[in-house]
C-alpha positions, 0 to 999 in steps of 0.5 A, spaced: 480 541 517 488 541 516 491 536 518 499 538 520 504 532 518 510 529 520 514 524 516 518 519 520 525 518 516 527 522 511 527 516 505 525 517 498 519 516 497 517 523 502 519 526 495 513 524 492 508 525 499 510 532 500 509 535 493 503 531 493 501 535 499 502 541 497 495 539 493 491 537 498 487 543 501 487 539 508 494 536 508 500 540 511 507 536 512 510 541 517 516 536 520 521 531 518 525 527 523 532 522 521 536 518 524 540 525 526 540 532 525 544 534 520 540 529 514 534 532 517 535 539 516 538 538 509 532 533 507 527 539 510 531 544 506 530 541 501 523 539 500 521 547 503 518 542 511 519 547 516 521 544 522 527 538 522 528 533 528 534 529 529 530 523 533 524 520 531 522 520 538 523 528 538 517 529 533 513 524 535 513 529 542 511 536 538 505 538 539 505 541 533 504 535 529 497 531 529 499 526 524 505 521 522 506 519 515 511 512 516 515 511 510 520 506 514 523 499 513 518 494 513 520 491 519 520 498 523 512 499 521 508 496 528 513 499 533 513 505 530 506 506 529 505 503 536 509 509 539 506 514 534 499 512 536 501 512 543 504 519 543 497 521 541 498 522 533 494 519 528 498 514 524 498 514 516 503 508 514 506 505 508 504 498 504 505 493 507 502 495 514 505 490 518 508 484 518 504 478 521 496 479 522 498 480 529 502 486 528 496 489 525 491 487 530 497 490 536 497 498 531 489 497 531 489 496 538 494 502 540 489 506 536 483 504 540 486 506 546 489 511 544 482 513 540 486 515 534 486 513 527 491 508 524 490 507 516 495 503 511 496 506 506 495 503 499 495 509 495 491 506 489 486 505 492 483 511 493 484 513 486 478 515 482 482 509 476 480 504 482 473 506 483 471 505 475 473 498 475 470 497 482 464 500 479 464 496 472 465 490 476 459 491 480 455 492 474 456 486 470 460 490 465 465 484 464 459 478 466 461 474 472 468 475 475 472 469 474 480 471 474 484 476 477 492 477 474 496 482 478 504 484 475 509 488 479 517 488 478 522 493 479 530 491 478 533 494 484 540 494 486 543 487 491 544 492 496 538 495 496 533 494 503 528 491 499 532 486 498 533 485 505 531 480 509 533 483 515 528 489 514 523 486 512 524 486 504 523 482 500 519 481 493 512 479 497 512 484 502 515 489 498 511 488 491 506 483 493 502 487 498 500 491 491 498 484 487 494 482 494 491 487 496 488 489 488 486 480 488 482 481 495 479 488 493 476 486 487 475 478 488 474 477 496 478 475 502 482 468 499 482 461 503 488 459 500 495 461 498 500 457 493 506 461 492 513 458 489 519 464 490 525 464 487 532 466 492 538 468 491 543 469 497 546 468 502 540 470 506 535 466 502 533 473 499 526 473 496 527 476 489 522 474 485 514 470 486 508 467 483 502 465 487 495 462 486 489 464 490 483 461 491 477 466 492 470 466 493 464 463 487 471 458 484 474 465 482 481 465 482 487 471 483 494 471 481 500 474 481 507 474 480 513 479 483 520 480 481 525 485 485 531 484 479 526 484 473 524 489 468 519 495 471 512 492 469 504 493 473 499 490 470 492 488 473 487 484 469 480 483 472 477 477 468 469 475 467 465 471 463 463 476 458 470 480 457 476 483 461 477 490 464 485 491 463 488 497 468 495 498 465 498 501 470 494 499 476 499 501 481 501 508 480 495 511 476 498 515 471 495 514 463 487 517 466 484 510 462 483 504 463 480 499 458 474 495 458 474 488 451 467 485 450 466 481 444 473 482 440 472 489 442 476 495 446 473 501 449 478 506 453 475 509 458 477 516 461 478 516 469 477 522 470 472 525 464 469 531 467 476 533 471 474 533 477 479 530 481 484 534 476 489 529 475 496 530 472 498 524 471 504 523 476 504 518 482 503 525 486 496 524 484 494 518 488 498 521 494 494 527 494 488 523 493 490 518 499 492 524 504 485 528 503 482 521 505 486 520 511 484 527 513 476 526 512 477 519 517 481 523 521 476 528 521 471 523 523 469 522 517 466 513 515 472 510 512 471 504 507 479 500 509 479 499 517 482 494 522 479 488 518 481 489 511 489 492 514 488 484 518 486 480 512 492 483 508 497 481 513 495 475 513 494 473 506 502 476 506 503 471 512 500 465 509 504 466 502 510 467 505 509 460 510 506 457 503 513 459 500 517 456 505 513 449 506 513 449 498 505 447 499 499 450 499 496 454 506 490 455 507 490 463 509 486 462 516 491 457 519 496 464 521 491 465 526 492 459 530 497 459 536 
């Protein structure tokens, strides 16, 4: 099955996902909309889509389109997941799915009515690099699992909307969200949040984060995040018997990662058969991330659903209540009215 993709909004990003696509024998990206026609057309051109539209609302009405890909400001993701949904389109949205736990229970509930499927999409994920340190982890590779450290920093300019309170940027949910979601994969959902944040501005601009997260069996996750800081991605996931150290967790680019036990360090190819025939660039996660999306939608069982999109929003919930008040959170209180 072939799935025909539209994008929602003509951003950066769609420079990664399109090419991407080009690799994955299920995948099509035949539309891109913007905010008016003129930038739709260029951005078309430029990337070789076949049709443009001036509206988000003009592709969302195609009936040559069956699923939205939603790279749009952080703010925008329920609303238009909702009326994507509604319009009868599978939905693929970008990290963070949504905003509050509420937000995301509202997309999934679209979804029901609408009987399509809705994924968030944390691309890393579905790489063949997560899955051998899943897959380590499970063995005992590293004894008993004990901490978890996550790092991600980029330095974007004032300006930038990820910096924007008002669009939903910020250091936690536009960096944090990876830190979380690797914490929770590897270490189970946490029952409390301690975060402190560094702001600037007049509009209390989250530029830089660090949290502690309690976990399950007294493990204990950590992450900071910075938006004004040098590039770094960094994963550490710590046992009783040695460390399995993913050096660039997020994007998945250099085919290894590495497994110390007793003083010594052993590099473990990701993808040692060629399988996955990886070229070392993000493309790799997108492609990989866009053929699972076209298995879901094809009917195929899925591994992240409503549950897992829920619990992330409402770890990004808690941390950010946590940041505010200064004091711990425990992450089921976001729940309550």
């Amino acid at each position: 099955m072939t799935v025909r993709w539209g994008i929602l909004s003509a951003s950066a990003i769609g420079r990664v996902v399109v090419p991407a696509a080009a690799g994955a024998p299920d995948a099509e990206i035949v539309a891109v909309a913007a905010r008016d026609g003129v930038r739709a057309k260029a951005y078309a051109a430029e990337l070789g889509i076949p049709l443009s539209f001036g509206s988000y609302d003009e592709l969302l009405d195609s009936d040559e389109i069956d699923a939205v890909y939603v790279p749009l400001p952080i703010s925008m993701h329920t609303d238009w997941t909702v009326r994507a949904l509604e319009a009868g389109k599978h939905v693929l949205c970008e990290k963070p799915f949504a905003m509050t736990a509420a937000d995301a229970a509202r997309c999934f509930d679209a979804a029901e009515r609408a009987g399509k499927v809705c994924i968030e999409g944390l691309m890393y994920r579905h790489h063949p690099q997560t899955s051998l340190a899943r897959r380590l982890v499970a063995e005992g590779a590293i004894g008993r699992l004990a901490e978890i450290r996550a790092v991600l920093s980029v330095s974007v300019e004032p300006d930038d909307i990820r910096r924007t309170p008002a669009l939903g940027g910020g250091a936690v949910y536009d960096l944090g969200c990876y830190c979380v979601s690797a914490i929770r994969l590897f270490g189970g959902e946490p029952s409390q949040v301690y975060a402190m944040q560094a702001q600037d501005g007049p509009d209390g601009e989250d530029l830089r984060t660090a949290a502690v997260l309690t976990l399950p069996d007294g493990v204990l996750g950590h992450f900071d995040v910075g938006l004004d800081l040098p590039r770094r991605d960094e994963l550490e996931i710590i046992g009783t018997g040695g460390k399995i150290t993913i050096p660039d967790p997020w994007l998945c680019r250099p085919g290894h990662i590495e497994l110390e036990r007793d003083g010594v360090t052993e590099r473990l190819p990701v993808d040692p058969t060629g399988e996955w025939g990886l070229v070392g660039t993000p493309a790799d996660s997108y492609r990989i991330e866009l053929g699972v999306a076209a298995a879901v939608i094809a009917g195929a069982e899925r591994e992240f659903g409503r549950e897992d999109a829920i619990a992330q929003a409402r770890v990004l919930e808690s941390l950010r209540r946590s940041a505010k008040t200064g004091r711990p959170v425990p992450t089921a209180r976001v729940m309550e009215p």
